[in-house]
PLY file of the C-alpha trace (Angstrom):
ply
format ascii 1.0
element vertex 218
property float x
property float y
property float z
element edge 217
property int vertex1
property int vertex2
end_header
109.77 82.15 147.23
110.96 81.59 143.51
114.38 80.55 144.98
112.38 77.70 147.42
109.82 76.58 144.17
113.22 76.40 141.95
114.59 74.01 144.16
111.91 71.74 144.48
111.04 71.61 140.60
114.94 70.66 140.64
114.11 67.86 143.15
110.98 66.78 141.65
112.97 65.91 138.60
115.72 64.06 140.52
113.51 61.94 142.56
111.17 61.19 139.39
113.48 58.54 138.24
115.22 57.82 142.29
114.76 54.12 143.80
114.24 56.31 146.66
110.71 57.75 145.33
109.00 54.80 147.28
110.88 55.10 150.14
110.65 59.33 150.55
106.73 58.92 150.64
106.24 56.39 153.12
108.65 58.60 155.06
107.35 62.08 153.86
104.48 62.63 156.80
106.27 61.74 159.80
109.26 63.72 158.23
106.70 66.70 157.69
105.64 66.86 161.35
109.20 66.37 162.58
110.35 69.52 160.56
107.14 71.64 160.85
107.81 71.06 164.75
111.41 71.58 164.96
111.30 74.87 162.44
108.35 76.01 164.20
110.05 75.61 167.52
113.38 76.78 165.81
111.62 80.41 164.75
110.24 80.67 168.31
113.76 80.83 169.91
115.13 82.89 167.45
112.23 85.48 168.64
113.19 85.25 171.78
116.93 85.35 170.93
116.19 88.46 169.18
113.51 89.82 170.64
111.87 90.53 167.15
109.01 87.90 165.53
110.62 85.64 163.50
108.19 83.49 161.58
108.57 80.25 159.47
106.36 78.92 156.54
105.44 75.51 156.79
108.91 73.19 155.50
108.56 71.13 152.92
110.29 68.00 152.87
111.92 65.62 150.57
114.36 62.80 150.54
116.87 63.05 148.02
121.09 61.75 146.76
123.80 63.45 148.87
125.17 63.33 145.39
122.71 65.45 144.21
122.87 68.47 146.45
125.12 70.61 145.25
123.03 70.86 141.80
120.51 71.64 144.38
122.24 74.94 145.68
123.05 76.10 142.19
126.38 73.84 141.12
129.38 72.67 142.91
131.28 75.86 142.85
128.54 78.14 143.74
129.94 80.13 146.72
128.06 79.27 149.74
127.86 79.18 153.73
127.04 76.31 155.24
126.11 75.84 159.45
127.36 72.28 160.49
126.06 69.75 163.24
126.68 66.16 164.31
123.63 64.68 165.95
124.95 62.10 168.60
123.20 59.66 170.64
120.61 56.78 169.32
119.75 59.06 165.94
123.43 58.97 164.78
123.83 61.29 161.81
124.85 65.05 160.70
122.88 68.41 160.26
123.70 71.01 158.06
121.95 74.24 157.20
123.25 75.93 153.83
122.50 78.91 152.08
124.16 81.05 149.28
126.66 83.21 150.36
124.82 86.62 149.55
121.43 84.49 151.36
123.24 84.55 154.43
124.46 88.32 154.69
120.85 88.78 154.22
119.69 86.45 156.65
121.80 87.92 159.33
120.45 91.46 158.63
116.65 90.17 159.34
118.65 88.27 162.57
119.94 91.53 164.04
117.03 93.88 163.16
119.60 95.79 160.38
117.86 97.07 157.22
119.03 94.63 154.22
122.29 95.28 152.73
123.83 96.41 156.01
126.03 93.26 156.48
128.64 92.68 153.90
131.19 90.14 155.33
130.91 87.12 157.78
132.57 88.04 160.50
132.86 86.87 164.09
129.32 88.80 165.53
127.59 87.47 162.08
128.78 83.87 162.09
127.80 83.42 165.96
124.17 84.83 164.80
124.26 81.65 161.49
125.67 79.39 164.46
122.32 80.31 166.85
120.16 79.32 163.73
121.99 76.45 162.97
122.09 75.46 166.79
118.04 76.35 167.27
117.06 74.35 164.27
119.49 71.32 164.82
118.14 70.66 168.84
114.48 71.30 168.17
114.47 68.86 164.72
116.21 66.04 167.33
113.64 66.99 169.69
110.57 66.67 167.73
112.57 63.35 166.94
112.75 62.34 170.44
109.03 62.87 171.19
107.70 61.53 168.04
109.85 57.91 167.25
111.61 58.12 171.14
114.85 58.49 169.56
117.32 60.28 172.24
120.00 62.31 170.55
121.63 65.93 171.27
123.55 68.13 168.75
126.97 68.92 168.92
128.02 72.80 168.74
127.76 74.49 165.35
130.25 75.07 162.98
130.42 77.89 160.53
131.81 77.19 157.21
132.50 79.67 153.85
133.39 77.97 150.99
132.57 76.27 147.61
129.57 74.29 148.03
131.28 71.14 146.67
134.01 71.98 149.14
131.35 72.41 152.34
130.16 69.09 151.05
133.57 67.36 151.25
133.34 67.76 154.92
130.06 66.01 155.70
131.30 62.89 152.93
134.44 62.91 154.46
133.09 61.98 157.85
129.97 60.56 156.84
131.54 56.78 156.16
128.43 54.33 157.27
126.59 57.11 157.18
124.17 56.89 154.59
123.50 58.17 150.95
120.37 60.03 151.22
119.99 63.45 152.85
116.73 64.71 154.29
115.70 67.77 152.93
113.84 70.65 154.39
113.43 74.24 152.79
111.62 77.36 154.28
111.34 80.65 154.73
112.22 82.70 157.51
109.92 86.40 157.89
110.20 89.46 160.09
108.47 92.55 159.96
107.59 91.97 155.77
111.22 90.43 155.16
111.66 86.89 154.05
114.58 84.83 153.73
114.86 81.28 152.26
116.95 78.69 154.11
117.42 74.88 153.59
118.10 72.55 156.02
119.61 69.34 155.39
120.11 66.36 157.83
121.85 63.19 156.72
120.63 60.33 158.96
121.91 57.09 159.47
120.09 54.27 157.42
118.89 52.55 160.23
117.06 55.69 161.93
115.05 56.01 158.48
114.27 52.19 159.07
112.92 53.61 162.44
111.20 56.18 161.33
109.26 53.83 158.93
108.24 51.39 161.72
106.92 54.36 163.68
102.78 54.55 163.18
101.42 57.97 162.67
0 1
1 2
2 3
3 4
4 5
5 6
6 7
7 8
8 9
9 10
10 11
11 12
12 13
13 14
14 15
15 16
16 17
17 18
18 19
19 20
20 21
21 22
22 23
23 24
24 25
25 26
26 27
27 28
28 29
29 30
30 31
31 32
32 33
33 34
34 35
35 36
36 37
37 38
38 39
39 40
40 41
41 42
42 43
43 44
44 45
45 46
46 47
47 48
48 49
49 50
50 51
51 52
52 53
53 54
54 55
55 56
56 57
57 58
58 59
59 60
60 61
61 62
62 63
63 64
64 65
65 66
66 67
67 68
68 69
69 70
70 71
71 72
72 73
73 74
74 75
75 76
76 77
77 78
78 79
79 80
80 81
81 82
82 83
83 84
84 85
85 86
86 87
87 88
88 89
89 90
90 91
91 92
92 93
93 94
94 95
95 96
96 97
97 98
98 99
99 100
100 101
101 102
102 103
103 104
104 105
105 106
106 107
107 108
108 109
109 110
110 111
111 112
112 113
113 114
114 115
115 116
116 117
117 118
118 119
119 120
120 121
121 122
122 123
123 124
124 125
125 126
126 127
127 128
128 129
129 130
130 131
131 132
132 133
133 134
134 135
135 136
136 137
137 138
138 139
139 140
140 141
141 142
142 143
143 144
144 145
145 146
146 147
147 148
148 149
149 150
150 151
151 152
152 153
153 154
154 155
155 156
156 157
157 158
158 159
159 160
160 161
161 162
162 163
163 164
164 165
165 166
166 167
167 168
168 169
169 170
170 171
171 172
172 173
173 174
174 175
175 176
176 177
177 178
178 179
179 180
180 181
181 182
182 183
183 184
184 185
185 186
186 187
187 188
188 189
189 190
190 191
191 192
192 193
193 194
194 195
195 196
196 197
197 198
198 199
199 200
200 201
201 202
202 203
203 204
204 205
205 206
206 207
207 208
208 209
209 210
210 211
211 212
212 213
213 214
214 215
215 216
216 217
């Protein structure tokens, strides 16, 4: 978990001083129950995917720069692997889970039942396992979305990208024009059989879905 508290210490500090601060609380416990249901849900298929338990701690959530992410992940040239989605429908917007490249060998190994250190390069069997993940956490998130603010919207298939961080990042600016500036943030931890693996996912919505999402009473 040091990885997970790291990161949020780091966010703490960014959103201290943020215009956003405001904004990220009103939003934080609708967000919370969006990404405990969508994880939770997320973990489930996985199990069945797998046929192993795959567990999730509870996510926690935070709103913070897009600008700021790749100081989240450890600097922009930190080499990384990032699982990319673009939600389509009434919650316009794009999905992205990202982990540190040695993260994700790991990651895959507590996927495919292999004893840690077994996987050692991305290839096509390992990517399509970080696509399932990417896939299982992307369409339970929208629906949790759906049932909670009655937002319709469906993913589009993953892409699996290994690169720079600031590079993986180019990608989602690049298409992300009208998009927004703020990316929701949700770390946690995948387990299995005493293993745990850290994971962040990151969705950047459009600014009038957080508008939404405010309006909505909980």
């Amino acid at each position: 978990m040091k990885w997970l508290l790291q990161e949020a210490e780091i966010c703490e500090d960014i959103m201290s001083d943020s215009p956003y601060e405001s904004f990220d609380e009103q939003l934080r416990p609708l967000l919370e129950i969006m990404a405990r249901e969508g994880i939770q849900h997320a973990a489930e298929g996985l199990s069945e995917m797998t046929g192993q338990t795959i567990t999730v701690t509870q996510p926690t959530v935070s709103l913070v720069p897009l600008t700021q992410v790749p100081y989240l992940l450890g600097g922009p040239e930190n080499e990384a692997v990032g699982v990319y989605l673009r939600a389509e429908g009434e919650m316009a917007g794009q999905i992205m889970l990202i982990f540190p490249y040695e993260r994700a060998l790991k990651l895959v190994d507590l996927l495919i039942g292999e004893p840690e250190g077994t996987t050692q390069e991305l290839g096509s069997y390992e990517r399509s396992a970080l696509a399932e993940v990417g896939n299982l956490c992307g369409a339970f998130f929208l629906n949790a979305v759906a049932s909670l603010v009655g937002m319709e919207a469906r993913p589009t298939p993953p892409a699996v990208m290994v690169d720079m961080v600031a590079a993986i990042l180019d990608v989602i600016i690049a298409t992300a024009a009208g998009v927004g500036e703020n990316v929701l943030m949700m770390s946690t931890t995948f387990m299995q059989g005493g293993r745990e693996e850290e994971a962040s996912f990151w969705v950047i919505p459009d600014p009038k879905v957080l508008k939404a999402f405010l309006n909505k009473k909980i």
